[in-house]
VEXDREN-2710 file (C-alpha; in Angstrom, 1 decimal):
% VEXDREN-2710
k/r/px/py/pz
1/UNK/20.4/8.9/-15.1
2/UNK/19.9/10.6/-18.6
3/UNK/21.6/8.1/-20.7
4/UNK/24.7/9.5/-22.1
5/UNK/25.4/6.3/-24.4
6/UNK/28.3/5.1/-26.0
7/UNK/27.9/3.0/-29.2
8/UNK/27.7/-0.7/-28.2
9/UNK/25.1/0.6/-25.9
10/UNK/23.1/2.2/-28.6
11/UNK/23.5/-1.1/-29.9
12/UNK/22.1/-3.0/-27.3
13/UNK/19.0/-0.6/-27.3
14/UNK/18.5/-0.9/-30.5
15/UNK/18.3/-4.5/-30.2
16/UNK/16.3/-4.2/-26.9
17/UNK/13.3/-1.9/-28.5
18/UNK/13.5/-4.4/-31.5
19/UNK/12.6/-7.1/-29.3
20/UNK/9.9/-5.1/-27.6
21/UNK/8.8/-3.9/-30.8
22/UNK/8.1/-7.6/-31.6
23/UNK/5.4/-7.5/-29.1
24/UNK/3.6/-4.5/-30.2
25/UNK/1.3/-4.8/-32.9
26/UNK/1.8/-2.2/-35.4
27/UNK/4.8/-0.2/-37.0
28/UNK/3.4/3.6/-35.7
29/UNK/3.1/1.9/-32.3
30/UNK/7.1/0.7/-32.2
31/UNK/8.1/4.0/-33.6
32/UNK/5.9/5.9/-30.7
33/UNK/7.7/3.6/-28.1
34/UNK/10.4/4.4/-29.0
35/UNK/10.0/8.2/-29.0
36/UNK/8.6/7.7/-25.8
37/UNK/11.1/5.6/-24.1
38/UNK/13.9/7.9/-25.8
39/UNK/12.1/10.8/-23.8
40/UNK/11.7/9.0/-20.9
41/UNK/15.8/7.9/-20.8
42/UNK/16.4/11.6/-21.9
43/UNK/17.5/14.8/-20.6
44/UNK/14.5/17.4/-18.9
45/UNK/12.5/17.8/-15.5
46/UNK/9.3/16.4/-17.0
47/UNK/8.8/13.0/-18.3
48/UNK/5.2/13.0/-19.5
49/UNK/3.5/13.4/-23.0
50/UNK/4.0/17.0/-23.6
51/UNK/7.3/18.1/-22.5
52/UNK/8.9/14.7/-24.3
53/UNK/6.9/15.7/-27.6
54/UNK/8.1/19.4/-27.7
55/UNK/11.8/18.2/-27.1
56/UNK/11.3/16.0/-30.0
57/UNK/10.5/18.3/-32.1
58/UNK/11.5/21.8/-32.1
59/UNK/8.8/23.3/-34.5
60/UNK/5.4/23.8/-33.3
61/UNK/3.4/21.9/-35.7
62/UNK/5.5/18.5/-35.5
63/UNK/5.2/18.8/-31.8
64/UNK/1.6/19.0/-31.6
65/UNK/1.4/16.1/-33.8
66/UNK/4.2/14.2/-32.1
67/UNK/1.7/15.0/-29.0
68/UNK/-0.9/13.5/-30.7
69/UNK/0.8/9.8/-31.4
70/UNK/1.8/9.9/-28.1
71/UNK/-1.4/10.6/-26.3
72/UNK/-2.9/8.5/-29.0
73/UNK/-0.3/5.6/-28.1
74/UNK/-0.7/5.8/-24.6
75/UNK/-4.7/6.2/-23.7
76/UNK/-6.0/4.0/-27.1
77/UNK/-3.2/1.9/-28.2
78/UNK/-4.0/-1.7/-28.0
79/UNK/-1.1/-3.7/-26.7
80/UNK/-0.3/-5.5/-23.9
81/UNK/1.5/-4.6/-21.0
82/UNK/2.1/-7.8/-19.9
83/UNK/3.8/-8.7/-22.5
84/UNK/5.9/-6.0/-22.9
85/UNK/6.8/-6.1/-19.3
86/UNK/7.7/-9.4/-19.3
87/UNK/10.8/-8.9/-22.2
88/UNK/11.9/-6.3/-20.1
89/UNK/12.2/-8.3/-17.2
90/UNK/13.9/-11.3/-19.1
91/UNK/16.2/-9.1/-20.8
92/UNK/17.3/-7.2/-17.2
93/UNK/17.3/-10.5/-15.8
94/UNK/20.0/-12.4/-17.6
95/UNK/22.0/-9.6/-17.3
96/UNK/21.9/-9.6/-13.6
97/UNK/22.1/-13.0/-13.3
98/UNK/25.6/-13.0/-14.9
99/UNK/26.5/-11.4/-11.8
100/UNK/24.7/-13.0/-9.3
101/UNK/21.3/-15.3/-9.3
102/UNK/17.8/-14.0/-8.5
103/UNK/16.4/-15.2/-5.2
104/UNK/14.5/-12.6/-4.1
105/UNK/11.1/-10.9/-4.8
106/UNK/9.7/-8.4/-3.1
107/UNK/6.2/-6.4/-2.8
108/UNK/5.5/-2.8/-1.8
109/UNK/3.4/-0.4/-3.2
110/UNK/4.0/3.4/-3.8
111/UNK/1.5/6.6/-3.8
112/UNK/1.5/9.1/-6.8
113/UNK/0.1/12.3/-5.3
114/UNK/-2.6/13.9/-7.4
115/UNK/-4.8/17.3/-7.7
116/UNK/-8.5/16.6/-8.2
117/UNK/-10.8/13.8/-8.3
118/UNK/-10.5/12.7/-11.8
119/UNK/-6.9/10.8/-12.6
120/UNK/-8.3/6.7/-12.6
121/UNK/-8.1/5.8/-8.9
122/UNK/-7.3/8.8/-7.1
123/UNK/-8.9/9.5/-3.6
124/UNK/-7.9/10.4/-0.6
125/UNK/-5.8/7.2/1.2
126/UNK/-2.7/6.6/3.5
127/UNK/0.5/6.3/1.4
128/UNK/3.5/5.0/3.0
129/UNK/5.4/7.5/-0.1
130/UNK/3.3/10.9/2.1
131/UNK/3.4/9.1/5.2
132/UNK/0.3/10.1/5.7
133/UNK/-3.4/10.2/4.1
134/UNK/-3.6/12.1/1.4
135/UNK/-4.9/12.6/-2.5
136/UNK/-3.4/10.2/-4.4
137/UNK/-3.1/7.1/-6.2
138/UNK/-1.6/4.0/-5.3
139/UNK/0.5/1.3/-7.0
140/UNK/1.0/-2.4/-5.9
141/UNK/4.6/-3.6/-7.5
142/UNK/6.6/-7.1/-7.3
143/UNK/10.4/-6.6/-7.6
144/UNK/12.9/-9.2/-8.1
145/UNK/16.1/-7.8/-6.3
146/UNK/20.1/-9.1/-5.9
147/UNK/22.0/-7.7/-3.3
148/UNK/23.0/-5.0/-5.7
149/UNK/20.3/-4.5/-8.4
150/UNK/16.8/-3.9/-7.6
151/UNK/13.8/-4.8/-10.5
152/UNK/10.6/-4.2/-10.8
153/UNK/8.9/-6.6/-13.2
154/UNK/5.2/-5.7/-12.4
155/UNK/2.5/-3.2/-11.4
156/UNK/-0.8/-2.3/-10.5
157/UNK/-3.1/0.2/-9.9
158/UNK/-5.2/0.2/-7.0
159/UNK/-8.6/0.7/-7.6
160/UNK/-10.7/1.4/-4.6
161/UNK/-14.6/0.7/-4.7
162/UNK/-15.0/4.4/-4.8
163/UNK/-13.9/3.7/-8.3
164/UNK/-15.2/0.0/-9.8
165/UNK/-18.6/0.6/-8.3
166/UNK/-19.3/3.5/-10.3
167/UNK/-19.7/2.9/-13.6
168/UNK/-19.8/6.5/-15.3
169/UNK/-16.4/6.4/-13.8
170/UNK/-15.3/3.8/-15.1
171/UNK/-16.7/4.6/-18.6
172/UNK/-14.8/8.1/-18.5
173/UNK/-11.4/6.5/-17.5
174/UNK/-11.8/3.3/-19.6
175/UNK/-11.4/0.7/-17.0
176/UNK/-12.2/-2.8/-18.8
177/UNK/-15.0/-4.9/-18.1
178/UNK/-12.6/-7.3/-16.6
179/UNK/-11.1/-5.4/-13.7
180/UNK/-12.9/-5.5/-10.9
181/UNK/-12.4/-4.4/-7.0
182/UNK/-9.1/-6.0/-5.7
183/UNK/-7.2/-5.6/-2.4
184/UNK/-3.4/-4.8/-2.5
185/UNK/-3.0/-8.1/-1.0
186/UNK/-5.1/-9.4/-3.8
187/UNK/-3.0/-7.5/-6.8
188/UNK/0.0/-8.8/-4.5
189/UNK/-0.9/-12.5/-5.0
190/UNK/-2.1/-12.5/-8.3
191/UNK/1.5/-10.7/-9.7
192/UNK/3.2/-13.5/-8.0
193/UNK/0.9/-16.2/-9.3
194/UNK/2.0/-14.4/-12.8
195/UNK/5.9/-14.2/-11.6
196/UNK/5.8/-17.8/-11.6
197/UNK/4.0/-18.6/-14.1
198/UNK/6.8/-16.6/-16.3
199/UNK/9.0/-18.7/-15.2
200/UNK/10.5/-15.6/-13.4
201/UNK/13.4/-17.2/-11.2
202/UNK/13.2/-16.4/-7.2
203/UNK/13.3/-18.0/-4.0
204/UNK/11.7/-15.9/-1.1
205/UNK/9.2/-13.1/-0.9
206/UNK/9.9/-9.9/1.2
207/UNK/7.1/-7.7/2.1
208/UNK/5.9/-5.2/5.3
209/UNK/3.7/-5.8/7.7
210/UNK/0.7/-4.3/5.3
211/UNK/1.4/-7.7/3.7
212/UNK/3.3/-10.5/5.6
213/UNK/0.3/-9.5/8.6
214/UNK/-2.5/-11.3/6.0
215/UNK/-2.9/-15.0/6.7
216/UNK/-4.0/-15.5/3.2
217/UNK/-1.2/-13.3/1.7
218/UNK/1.5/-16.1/3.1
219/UNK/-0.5/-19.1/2.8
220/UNK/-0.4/-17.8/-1.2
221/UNK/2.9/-17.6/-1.2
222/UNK/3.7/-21.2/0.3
223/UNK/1.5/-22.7/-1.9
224/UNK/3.0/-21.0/-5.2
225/UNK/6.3/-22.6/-3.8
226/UNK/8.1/-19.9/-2.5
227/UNK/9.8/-19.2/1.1
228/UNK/8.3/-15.5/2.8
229/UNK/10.2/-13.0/4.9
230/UNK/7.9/-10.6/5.7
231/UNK/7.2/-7.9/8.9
232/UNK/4.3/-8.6/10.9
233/UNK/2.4/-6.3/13.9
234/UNK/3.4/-6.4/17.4
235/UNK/0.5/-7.5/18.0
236/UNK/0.2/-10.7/16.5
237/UNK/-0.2/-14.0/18.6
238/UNK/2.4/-17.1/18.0
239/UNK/3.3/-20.2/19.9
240/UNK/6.4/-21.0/20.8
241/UNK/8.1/-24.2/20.2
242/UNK/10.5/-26.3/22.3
243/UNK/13.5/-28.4/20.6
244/UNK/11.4/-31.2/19.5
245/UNK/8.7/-28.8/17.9
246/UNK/6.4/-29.2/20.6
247/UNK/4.3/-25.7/21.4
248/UNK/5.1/-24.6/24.9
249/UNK/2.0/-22.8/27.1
250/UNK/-0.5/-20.7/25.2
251/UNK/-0.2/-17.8/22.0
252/UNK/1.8/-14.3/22.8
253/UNK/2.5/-11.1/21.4
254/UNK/5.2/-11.1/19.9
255/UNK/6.3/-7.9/21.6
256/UNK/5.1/-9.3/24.9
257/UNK/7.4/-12.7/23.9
258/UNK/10.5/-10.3/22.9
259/UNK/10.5/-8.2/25.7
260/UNK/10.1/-11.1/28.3
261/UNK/13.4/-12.6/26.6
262/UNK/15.7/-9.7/27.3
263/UNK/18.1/-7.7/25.9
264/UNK/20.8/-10.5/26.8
265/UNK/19.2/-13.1/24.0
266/UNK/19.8/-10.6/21.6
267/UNK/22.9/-10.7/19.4
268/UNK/23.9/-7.8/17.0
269/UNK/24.3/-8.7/13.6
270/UNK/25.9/-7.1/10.4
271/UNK/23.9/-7.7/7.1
272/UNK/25.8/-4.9/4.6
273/UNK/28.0/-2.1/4.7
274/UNK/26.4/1.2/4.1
275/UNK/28.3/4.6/2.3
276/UNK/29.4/5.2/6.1
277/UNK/29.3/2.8/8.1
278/UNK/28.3/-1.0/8.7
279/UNK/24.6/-1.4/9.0
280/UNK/23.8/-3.7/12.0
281/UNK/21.4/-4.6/14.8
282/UNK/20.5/-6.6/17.3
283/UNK/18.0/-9.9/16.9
284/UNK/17.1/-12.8/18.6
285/UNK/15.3/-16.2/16.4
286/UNK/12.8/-18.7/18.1
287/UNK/10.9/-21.4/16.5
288/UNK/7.6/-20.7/16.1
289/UNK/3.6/-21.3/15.1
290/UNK/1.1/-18.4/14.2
291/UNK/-2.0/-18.7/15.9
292/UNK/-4.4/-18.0/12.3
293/UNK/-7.6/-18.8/11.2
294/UNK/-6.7/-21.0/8.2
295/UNK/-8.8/-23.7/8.7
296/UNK/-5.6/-26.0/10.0
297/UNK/-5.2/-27.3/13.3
298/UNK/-2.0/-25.7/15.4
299/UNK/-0.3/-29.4/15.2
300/UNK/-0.9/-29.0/11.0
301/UNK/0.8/-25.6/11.1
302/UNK/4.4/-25.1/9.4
303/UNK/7.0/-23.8/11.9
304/UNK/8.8/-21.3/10.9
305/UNK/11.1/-18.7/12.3
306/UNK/10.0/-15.4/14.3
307/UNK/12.6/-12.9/14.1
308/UNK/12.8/-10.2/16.9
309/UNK/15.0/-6.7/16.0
310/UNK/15.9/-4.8/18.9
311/UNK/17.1/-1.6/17.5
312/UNK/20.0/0.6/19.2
313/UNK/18.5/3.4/21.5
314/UNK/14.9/2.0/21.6
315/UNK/13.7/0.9/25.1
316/UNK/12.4/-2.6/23.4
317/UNK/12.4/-4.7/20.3
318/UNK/9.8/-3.3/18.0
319/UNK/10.5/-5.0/14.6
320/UNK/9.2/-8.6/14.0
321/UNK/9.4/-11.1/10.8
322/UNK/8.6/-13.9/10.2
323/UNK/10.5/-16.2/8.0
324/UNK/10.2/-19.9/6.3
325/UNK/14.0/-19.7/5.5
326/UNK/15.6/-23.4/6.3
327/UNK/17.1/-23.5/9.8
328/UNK/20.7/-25.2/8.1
329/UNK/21.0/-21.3/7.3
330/UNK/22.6/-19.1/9.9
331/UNK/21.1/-16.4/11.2
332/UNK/23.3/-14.0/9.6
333/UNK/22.6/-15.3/6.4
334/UNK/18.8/-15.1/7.0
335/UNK/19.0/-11.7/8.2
336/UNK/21.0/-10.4/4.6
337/UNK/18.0/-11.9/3.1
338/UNK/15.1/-10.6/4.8
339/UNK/16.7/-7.0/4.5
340/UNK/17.3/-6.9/1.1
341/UNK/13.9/-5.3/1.2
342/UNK/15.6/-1.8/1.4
343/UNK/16.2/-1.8/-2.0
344/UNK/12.3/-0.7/-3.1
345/UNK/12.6/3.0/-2.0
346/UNK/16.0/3.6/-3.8
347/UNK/14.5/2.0/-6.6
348/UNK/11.3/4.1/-6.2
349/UNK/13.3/7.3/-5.9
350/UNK/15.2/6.1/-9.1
351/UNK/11.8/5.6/-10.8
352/UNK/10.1/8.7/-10.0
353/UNK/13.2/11.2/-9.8
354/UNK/15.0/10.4/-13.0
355/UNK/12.2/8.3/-15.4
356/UNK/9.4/10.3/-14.4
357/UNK/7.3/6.8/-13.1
358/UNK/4.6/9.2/-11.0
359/UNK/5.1/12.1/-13.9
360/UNK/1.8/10.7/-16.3
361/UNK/-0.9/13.4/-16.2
362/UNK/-3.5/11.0/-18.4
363/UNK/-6.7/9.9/-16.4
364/UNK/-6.9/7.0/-18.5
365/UNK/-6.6/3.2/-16.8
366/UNK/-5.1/1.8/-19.8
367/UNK/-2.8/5.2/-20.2
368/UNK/-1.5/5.1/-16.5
369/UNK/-0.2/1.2/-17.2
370/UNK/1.3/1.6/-20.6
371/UNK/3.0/4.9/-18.9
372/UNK/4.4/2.5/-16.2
373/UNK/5.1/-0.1/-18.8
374/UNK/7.0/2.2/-20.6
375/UNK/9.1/3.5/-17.6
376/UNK/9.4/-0.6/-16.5
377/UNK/11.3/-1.2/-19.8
378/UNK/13.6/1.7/-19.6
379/UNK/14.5/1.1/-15.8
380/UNK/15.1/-2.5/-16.8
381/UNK/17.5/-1.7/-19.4
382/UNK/19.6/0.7/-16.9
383/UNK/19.6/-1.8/-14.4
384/UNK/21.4/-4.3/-17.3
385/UNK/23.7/-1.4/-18.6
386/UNK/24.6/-0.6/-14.7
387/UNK/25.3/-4.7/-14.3
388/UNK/27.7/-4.8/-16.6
389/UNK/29.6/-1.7/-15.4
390/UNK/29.2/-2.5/-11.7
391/UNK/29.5/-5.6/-10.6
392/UNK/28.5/-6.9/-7.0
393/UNK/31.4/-7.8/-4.7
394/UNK/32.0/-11.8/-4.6
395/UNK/30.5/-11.9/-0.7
396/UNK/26.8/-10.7/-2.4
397/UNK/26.9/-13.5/-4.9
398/UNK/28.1/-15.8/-1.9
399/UNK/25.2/-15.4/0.4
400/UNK/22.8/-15.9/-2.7
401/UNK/24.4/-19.0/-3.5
402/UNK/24.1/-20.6/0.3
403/UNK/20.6/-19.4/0.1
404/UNK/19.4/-21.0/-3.3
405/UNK/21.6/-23.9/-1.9
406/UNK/19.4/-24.4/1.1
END
């Protein structure tokens, strides 16, 4: 992904940095961005302060003091991140919108594996990225995603208590005042509350069952004005409804409910064409309510669909979503939505195997988001250069458009 640029593109990132650069607050701090994003979009294995400052400059002494603006720049630099993030976003936006619209948001979070106890909110947790528990840190994300382009507009550190309650080490990794202890699900709502409030365009939020499985998580959603498609437990208790929206008998698994259907309900659907083949499955839809505790009566509850996968060679459905999507869509169309969640881990890889996103060796809190930030903005303007060189096939923008039509 090292940019190899011709010259309207060095144009447009000229222009691009220049609007960033409107949202920094001095001239050494544009010029370090700059450098840095330059290194970041470069060639060479290592994306962090060191290796991009000794490419920069070849003699010794300029590249211990271009190391010095850019540690500088990153750990002590007063700017916001927000802020920055949020041109990014708008500028990758319209450029993917010329394509295709924006409907779709979705949350994950990655883990940045770490040596040592000492980079800001490293410990010893499960990450999805290991698939296992391990020593690492962990960022929360919100993506807005086409059916060909993949963006992510926000992200946050995890913090665990092991962290905020200690206050020598929050001094030593220069964790404001402000932040306090947040769940995932927590930094999950709050970057959507900020998504809107942007003015950031989208429809539905995707997320796994770490997220859709939180009662609060989709009731935050719904009441930001936004439709959910998100994986849920087996284990979770619903109550199915007959044609008149009437609740039949008393709350089931939704494994239990899935497997007593059988594999004849099920009907094999294909959302996308992968490099080799089609990618398809088998599902099966039924009107549903979640049995909750959200303080509303089941008659007060919002029916929505429950979406049973059934994948080939397994012995039983053992995927489940659950969806607010209109029912005047078809259940093909619902199920190109709901998987557009694949994108995240192609984007991750992108992230982390070309722009260096889990390459920042700081220890610093405000270091470890303007490294992100920094990455952000560069990802953002390969996703606009890629949009205009590669544009989606006219089924994509199709499906969006009977989607934001529903």
């Amino acid at each position: 992904m090292a940019m190899q640029m011709a010259d309207a593109a060095e144009g447009r990132l000229q222009s691009y940095f220049a609007a960033i650069g409107d949202e920094l607050q001095e001239k050494r701090q544009r010029a370090s961005f700059a450098a840095y994003a330059l290194g970041i979009l470069g060639d060479g294995d290592r994306k962090s302060v060191e290796p991009i400052a000794a490419r920069s400059a070849p003699e010794p002494v300029a590249a211990r003091r271009a190391h010095e603006r850019l540690l500088h720049f990153l750990k002590l630099g007063r700017w916001n991140d927000r802020a920055v993030r949020l041109v990014a976003a708008r500028y990758a936006i319209a450029a993917m919108e010329t394509r295709e619209p924006v409907t779709t948001w979705v949350i994950d979070d990655t883990g940045f594996p770490k040596q040592g106890k000492h980079s800001v909110g490293v410990q010893r947790q499960y990450s999805g990225t290991l698939g296992k528990v391990g020593n690492c840190q962990i960022g929360v994300s919100l993506s807005v995603a086409t059916r060909a382009e993949h963006l992510p507009i926000d992200f946050t550190l995890y913090l665990p208590e092991s962290w905020t309650s200690d206050a020598d080490r929050r001094a030593k990794a220069f964790i404001p005042d402000d932040v306090q202890f947040a769940t995932k699900i927590d930094q999950a709502v709050a970057m959507i509350e900020r998504a809107v409030s942007d003015g950031i365009p989208g429809d539905i939020v995707l997320a796994d069952a770490a997220y859709g499985g939180a009662t609060f998580f989709r009731v935050a959603v719904r009441a930001a004005g936004l439709d959910y498609g998100v994986a849920v437990r087996s284990d979770i208790k619903v109550w199915t409804l007959d044609s008149r929206g009437r609740r039949r008998g008393e709350p089931t698994r939704v494994d239990a409910l899935a497997t007593s259907i059988g594999i004849r309900a099920f009907r094999r659907v294909t959302w996308r064409m992968g490099t080799k083949s089609r990618m398809s499955s088998r599902f099966c839809f039924r009107r549903i309510k979640v049995e909750q505790d959200d303080g509303l009566t089941t008659a007060e509850r919002e029916p929505i669909w429950l979406i049973m996968e059934w994948p080939e060679g397994e012995e039983s459905p053992s995927k489940f979503l659950l969806t607010t999507l209109p029912r005047r869509m078809s259940k093909k169309q619902i199920v190109r939505v709901v998987k557009e969640r694949w994108h995240t881990e192609q984007a991750y890889e992108e992230l982390k195997g070309e722009l260096g996103l889990d390459h920042f060796e700081g220890r610093s809190y405000p270091g470890w988001n303007h490294h992100v930030s920094v990455v952000m903005s560069c990802y953002a303007f390969v996703v606009a250069e890629r949009t205009r060189l590669f544009p989606p096939s006219h089924g994509a923008a199709d499906d969006h458009a009977v989607h934001r039509a529903a």
